[in-house]
C-alpha positions in Angstrom: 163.0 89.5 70.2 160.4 91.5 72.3 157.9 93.8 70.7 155.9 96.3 72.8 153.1 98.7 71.4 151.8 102.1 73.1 150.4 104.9 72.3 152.5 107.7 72.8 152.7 111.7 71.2 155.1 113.2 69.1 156.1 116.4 69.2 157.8 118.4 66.2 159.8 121.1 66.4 160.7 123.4 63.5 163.5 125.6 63.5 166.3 127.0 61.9 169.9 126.9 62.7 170.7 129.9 63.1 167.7 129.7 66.3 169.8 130.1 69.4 168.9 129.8 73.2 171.8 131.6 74.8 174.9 131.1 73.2 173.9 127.6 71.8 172.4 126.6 68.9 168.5 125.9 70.0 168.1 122.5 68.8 171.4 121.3 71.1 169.8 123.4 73.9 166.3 121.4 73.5 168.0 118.3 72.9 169.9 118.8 76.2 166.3 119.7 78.2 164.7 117.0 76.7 167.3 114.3 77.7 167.6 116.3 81.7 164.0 116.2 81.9 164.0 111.9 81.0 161.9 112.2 77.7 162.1 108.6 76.0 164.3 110.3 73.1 165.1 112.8 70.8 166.4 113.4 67.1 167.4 116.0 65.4 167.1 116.4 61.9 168.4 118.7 59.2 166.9 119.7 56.4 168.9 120.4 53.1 165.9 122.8 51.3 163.1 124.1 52.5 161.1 127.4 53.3 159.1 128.9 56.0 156.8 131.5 56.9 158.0 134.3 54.7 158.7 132.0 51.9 162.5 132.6 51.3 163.6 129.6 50.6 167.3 128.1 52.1 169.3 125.4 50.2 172.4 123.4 51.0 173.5 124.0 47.3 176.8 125.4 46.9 176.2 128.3 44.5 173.8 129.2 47.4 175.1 128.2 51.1 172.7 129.2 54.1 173.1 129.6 57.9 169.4 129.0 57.6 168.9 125.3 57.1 165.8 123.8 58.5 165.7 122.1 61.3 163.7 119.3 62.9 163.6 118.0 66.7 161.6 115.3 67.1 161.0 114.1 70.6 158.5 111.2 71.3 157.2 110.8 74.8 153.4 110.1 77.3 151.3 112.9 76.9 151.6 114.4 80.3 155.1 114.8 79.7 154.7 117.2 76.3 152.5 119.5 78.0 154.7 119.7 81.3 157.6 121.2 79.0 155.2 123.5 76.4 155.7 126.2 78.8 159.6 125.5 79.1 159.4 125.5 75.2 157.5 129.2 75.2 160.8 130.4 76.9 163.3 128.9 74.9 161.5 129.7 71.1 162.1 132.9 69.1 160.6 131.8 65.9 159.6 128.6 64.1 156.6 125.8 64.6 155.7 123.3 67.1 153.4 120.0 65.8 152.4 117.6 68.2 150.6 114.6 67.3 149.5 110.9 68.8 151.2 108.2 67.6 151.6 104.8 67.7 154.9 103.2 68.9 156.1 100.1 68.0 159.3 99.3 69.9 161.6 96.3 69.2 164.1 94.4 71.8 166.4 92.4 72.0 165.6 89.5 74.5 169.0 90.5 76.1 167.8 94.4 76.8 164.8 93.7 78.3 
């Protein structure tokens, strides 16, 4: 097993699902830039309660289903490479919050992979 450690940023993304960049649902359209533009990786998570900005909050309960779920894409990458697509990422948002912070990266492989 190999173990490298660099320091890297993440950047947070959230949205809602019902965010769409064309006729796509955003986060598959970020995903999809992300991955083209050879980011290191990206995960999208959803959220089953939460509130934003106006504090209405959505739930996945089923007296209460929303179309407005949160959403979260993280994406994990150098630097350089978060602020080459910020201004890709003004184009393609029509709501929601970006978070971008350094972090440390521990990554694990196999002696096979390396």
């Amino acid at each position: 097993m190999l173990k490298r450690d660099a320091d890297s940023v993440l950047m947070r993304i959230f949205i809602s699902e019902n965010h769409r960049y064309g006729k796509k649902p955003l986060y598959e359209a970020l995903v999809e830039l992300f991955r083209l533009e050879g980011f290191a990786g990206a995960t999208v998570l959803r959220g089953i309660m939460g509130f934003g900005s106006q504090h209405e909050t959505h739930s996945d309960r089923l007296l209460r289903l929303s179309s407005e779920l949160p959403i979260v894409v993280e994406v994990i990458d150098r630097q350089e490479k978060i602020d080459n697509i910020l201004p890709k990422l003004d184009e393609m948002m029509t709501g929601g919050m970006v978070t971008i912070e350094k972090a440390r990266v521990i990554r694990y492989y196999d002696t096979e992979e390396s």
